[in-house]
VOLUMPA-449423 format. One line per field, with one value per residue: residue number from 1; y, x, z of N, C-alpha, C in turn. Coordinates in steps of 0.1 Angstrom, whole numbers. Each point is the difference from the previous one (the first is absolute). Example, Ala and Ser with C-alpha at 12.3 -4.5 7.8 and 13.67 -1.06 7.14 Angstrom:
<rs>
pos = (1:2)
npy = (-57:11)
npx = (132:-4)
npz = (78:-7)
capy = (12:11)
capx = (-9:9)
capz = (0:0)
cpy = (12:11)
cpx = (9:-8)
cpz = (0:8)
</rs>
This chain:
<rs>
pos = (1:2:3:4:5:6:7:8:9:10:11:12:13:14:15:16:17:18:19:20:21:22:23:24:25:26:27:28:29:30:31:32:33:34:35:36:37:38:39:40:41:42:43:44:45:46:47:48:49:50:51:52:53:54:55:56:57:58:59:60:61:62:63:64:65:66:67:68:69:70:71:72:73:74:75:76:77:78:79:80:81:82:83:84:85:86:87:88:89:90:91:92:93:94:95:96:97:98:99:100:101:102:103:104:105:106:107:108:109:110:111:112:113:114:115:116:117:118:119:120:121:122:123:124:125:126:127:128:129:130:131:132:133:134:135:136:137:138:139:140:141:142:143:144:145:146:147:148:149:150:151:152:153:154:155:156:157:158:159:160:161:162:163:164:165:166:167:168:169:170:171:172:173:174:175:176:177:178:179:180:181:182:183:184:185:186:187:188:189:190:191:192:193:194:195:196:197:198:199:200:201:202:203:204:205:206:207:208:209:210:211:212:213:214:215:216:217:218:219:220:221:222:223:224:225:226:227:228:229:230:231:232:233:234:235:236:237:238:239)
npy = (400:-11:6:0:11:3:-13:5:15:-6:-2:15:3:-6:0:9:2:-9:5:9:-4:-7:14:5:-7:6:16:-3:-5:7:4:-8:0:15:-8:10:4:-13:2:-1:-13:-8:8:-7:13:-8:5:-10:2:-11:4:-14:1:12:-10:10:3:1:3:-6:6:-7:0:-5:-2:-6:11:-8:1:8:17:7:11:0:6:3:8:-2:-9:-7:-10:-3:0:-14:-7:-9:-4:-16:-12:0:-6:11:4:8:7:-5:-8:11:-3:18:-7:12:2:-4:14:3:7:0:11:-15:-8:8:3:-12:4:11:9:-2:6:-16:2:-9:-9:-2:-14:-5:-13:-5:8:-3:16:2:4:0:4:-2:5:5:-3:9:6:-4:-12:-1:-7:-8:-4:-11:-8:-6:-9:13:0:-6:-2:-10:-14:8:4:-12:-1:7:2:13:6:3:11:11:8:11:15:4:-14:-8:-10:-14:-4:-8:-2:-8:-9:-10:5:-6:2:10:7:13:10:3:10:8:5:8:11:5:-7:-8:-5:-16:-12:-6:-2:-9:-8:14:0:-4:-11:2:13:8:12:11:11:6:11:-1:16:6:12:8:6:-5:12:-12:-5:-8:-1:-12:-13:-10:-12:-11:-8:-3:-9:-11:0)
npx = (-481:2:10:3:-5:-10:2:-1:-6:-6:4:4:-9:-11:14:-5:-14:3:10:-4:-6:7:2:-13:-5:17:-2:-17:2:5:-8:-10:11:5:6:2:16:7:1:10:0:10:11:14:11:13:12:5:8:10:-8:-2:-3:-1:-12:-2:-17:-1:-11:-7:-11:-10:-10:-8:-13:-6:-2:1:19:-6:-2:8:1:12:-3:13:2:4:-15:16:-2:2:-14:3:-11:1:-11:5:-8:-7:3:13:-16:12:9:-4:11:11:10:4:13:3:11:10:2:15:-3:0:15:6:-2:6:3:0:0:-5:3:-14:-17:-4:-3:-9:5:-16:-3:-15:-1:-5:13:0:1:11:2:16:7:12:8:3:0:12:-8:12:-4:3:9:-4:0:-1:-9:-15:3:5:17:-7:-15:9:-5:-9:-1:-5:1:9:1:10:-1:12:-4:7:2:-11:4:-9:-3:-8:4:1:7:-7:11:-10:5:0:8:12:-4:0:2:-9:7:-10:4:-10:11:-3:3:-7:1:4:-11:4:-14:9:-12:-5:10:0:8:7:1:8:-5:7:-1:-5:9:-10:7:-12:4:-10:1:-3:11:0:12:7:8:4:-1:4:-3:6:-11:5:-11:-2:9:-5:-4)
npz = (-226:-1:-11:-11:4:12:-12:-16:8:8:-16:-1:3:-13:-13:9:-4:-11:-3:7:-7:-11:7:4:-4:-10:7:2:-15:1:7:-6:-15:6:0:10:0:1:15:-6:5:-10:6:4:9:4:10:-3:12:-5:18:3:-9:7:-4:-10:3:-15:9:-13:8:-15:3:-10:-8:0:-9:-13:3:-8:8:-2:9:3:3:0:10:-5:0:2:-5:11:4:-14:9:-4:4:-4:9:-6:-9:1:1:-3:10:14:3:8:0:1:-3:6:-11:4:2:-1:-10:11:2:-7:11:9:-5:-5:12:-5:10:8:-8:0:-15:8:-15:-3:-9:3:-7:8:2:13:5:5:14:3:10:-1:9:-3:10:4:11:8:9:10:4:1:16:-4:11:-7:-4:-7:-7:-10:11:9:-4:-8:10:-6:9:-1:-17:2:-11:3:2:-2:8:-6:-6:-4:9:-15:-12:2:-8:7:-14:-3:-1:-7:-9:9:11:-4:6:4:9:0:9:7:11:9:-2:14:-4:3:3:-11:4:-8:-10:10:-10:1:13:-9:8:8:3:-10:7:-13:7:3:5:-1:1:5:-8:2:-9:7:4:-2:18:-4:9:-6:2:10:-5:6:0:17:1:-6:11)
capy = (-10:-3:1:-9:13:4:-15:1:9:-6:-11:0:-1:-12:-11:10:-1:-15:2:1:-12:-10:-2:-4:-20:-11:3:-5:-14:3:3:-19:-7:3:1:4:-12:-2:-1:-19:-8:9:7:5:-2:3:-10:-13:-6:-8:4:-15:-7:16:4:7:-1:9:-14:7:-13:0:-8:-1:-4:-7:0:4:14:-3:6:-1:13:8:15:0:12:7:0:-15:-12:-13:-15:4:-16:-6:-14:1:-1:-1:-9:-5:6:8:-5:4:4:-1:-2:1:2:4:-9:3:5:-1:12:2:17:-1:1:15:11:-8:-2:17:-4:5:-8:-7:-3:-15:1:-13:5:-13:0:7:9:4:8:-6:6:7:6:-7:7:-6:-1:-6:2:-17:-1:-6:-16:-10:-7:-18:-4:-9:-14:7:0:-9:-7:-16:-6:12:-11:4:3:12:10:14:11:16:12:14:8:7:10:4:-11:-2:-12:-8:-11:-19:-13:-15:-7:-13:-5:-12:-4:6:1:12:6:17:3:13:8:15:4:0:-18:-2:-15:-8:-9:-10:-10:-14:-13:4:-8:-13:2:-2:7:11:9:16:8:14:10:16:6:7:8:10:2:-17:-8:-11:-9:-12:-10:-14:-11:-15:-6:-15:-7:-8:-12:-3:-6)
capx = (4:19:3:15:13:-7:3:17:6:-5:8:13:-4:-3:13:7:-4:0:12:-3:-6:8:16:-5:-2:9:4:-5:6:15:3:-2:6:9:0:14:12:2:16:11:-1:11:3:10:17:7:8:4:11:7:12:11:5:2:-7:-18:-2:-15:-8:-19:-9:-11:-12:-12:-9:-9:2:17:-2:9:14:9:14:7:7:11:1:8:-6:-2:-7:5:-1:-10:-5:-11:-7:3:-11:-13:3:8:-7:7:7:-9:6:13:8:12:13:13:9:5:15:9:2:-13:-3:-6:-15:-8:0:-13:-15:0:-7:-12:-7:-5:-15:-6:-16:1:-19:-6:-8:-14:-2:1:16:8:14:4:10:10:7:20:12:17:5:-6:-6:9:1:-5:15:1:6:2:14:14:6:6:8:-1:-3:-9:-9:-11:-13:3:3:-9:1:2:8:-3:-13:7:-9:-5:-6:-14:4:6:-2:7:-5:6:1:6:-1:-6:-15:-11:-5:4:-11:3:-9:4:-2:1:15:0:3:15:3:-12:7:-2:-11:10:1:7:17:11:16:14:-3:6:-14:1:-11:-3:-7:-3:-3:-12:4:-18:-2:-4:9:2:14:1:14:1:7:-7:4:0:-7:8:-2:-10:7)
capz = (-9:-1:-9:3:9:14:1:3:5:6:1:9:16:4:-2:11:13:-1:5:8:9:0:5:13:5:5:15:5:2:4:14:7:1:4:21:7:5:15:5:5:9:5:-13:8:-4:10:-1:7:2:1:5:0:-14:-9:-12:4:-14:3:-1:0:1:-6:-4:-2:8:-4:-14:-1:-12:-14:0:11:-4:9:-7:8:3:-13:-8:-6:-1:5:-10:-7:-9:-13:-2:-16:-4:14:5:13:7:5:12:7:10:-10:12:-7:11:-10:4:12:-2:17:2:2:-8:-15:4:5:-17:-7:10:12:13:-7:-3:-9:-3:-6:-7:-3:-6:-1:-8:5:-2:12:5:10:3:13:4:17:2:-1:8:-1:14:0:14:9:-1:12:1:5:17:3:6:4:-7:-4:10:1:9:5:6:-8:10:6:-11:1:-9:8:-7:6:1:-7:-1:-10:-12:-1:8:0:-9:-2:-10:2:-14:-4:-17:-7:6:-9:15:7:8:4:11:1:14:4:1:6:0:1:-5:1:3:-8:-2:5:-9:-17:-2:4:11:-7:-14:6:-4:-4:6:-6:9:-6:7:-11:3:0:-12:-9:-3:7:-3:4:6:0:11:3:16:-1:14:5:-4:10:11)
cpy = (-1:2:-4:8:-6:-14:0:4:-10:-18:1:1:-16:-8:3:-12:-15:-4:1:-10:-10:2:1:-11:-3:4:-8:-18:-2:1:-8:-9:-1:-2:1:-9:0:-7:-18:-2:6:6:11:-5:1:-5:-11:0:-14:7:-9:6:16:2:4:-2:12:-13:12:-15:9:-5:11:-1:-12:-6:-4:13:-1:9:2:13:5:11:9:17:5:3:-13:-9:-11:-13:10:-13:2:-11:2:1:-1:-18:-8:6:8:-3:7:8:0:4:3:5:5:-10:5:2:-2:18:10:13:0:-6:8:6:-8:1:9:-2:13:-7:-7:0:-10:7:-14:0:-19:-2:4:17:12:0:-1:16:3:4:-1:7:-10:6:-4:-7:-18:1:-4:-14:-10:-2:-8:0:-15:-7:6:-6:-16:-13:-10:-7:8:-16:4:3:10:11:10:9:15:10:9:7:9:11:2:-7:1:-11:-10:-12:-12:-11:-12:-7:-9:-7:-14:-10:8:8:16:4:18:7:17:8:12:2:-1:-17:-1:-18:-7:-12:-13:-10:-10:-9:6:-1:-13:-2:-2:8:10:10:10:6:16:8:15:12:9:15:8:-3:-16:-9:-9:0:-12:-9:-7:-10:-10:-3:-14:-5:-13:-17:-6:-10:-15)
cpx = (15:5:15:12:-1:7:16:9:-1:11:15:-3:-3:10:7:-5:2:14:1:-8:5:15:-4:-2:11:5:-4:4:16:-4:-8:9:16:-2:6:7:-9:9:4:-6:16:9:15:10:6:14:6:15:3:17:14:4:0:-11:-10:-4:-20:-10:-13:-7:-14:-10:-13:-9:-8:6:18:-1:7:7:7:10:1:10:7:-4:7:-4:2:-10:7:-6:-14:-4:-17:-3:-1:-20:-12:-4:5:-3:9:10:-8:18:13:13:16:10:13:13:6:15:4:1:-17:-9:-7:-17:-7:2:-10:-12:5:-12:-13:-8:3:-14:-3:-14:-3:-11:5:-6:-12:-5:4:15:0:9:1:12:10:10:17:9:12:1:-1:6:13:2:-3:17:-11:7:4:-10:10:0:2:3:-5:-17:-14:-17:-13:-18:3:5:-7:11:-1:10:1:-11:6:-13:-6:-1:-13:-3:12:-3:11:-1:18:4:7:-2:-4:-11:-7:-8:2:-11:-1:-9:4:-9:-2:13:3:3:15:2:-15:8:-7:-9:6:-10:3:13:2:7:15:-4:5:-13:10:-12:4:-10:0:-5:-10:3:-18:-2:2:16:10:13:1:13:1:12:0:5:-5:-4:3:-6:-13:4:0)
cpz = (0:-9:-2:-4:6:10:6:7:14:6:13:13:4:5:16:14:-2:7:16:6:3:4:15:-1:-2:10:9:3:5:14:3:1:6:17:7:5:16:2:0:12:7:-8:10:-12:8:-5:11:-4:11:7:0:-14:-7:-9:4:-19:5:-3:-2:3:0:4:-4:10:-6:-16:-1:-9:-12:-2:16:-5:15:1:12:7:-12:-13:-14:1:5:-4:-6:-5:-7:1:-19:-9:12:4:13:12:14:7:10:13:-10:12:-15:8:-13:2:17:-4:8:0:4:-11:-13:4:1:-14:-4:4:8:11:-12:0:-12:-1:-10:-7:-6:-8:-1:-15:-2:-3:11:0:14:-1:15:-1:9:-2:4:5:0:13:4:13:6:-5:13:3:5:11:1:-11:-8:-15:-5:8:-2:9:10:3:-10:6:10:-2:6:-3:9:-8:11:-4:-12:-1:-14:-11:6:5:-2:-9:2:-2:6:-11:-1:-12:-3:8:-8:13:0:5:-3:10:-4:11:-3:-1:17:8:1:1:-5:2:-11:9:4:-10:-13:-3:-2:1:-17:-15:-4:-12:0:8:-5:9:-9:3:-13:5:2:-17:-9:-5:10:-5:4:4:0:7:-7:17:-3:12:-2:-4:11:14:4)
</rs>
């Protein structure tokens, strides 16, 4: 027979094992509802100098996947927080891609102090619930510069159906990056070689005659970072 000692004495074990049950089902609902990061679509740092004009600046480029995100932190080899964003509501169902550029000093050293060579580590979480992370590594080291052959320096009168874009050869690029441009046609182009390349030749009908175009030859270092040399050249009137 039960008696209500026998009851009582009985109650601390019961209040034990109830506990126990219920901090196992919220273990158990924690690890349904927890799901491991996976890695950005993309997720680099590098830096980009503007050899013509002395400027470099640190460029991150983001993406997601599928989901946007509502957080966003980047966190320096040093252990700072370089960016740190916030989607405000769910509403604004996240930013899916993000493209951030430091100012551009003329003094490069205050760059390099702000952004030490090391890992960067990207973290992210979606509305939805799903974490995001990776890791890129930062580099000082930056690549050789292109010397432009041809059509050379600023030159006159460049036949528009027979545009071809030559540099030197150079070592220990990845690749080659060349963009075209004309503000006020509203008009660019961008292409990108093997580092092992040394010329491309402009799409015949993308020039117009009597035009003068910004051109830009870029050199990609292994480790993602780029210089860029900039021009013009003006093609020739029509005949």
């Amino acid at each position: 027979m039960l008696t209500l000692s026998s009851f009582l004495n009985k109650i601390p074990i019961v209040a034990g094992l109830i506990i126990l049950l219920i901090c196992q089902g919220l273990a158990l609902a924690a690890e349904k509802t927890t799901e491991p990061a996976i890695p950005f679509a993309i997720a680099t740092v590098h830096f980009e100098q503007n050899a013509t004009d002395g400027d470099m600046e640190v460029v991150f480029e983001v993406k997601g996947n599928k989901d946007g995100l509502s957080k966003l932190a980047i966190v320096s080899p040093d252990g700072r927080k370089v960016i740190d964003f916030t989607a405000p509501d769910a509403s604004t169902i996240g930013i899916r891609q993000f493209s951030f550029e430091s100012p551009e000093p003329k003094d490069t050293n205050s760059l390099k102090a702000a952004y030490p060579e090391g890992i960067y580590t990207f973290s992210g979480s979606t509305f939805s619930g799903q974490n995001l992370t990776a890791q890129s590594r930062l580099s000082h080291r930056l690549p050789a510069k292109a010397t432009i052959k041809q059509p050379g320096i600023h030159v006159k009168s460049v036949d528009v159906d027979e545009v071809k874009i030559t540099w030197a050869a150079m070592k220990n690029i990845s690749s080659v990056i060349i963009e075209i441009k004309q503000d006020e046609l509203d008009v660019s182009m961008k292409a990108k070689q093997s580092g092992s390349e040394t010329a491309f030749c402009v799409p015949s009908g993308f020039l117009a005659p009597n035009t003068e175009y910004e051109l830009g030859v870029g050199t990609v270092s292994e480790e993602g970072n780029i210089v860029f040399v900039e021009t013009t050249f003006m093609t020739a009137k029509n005949n």
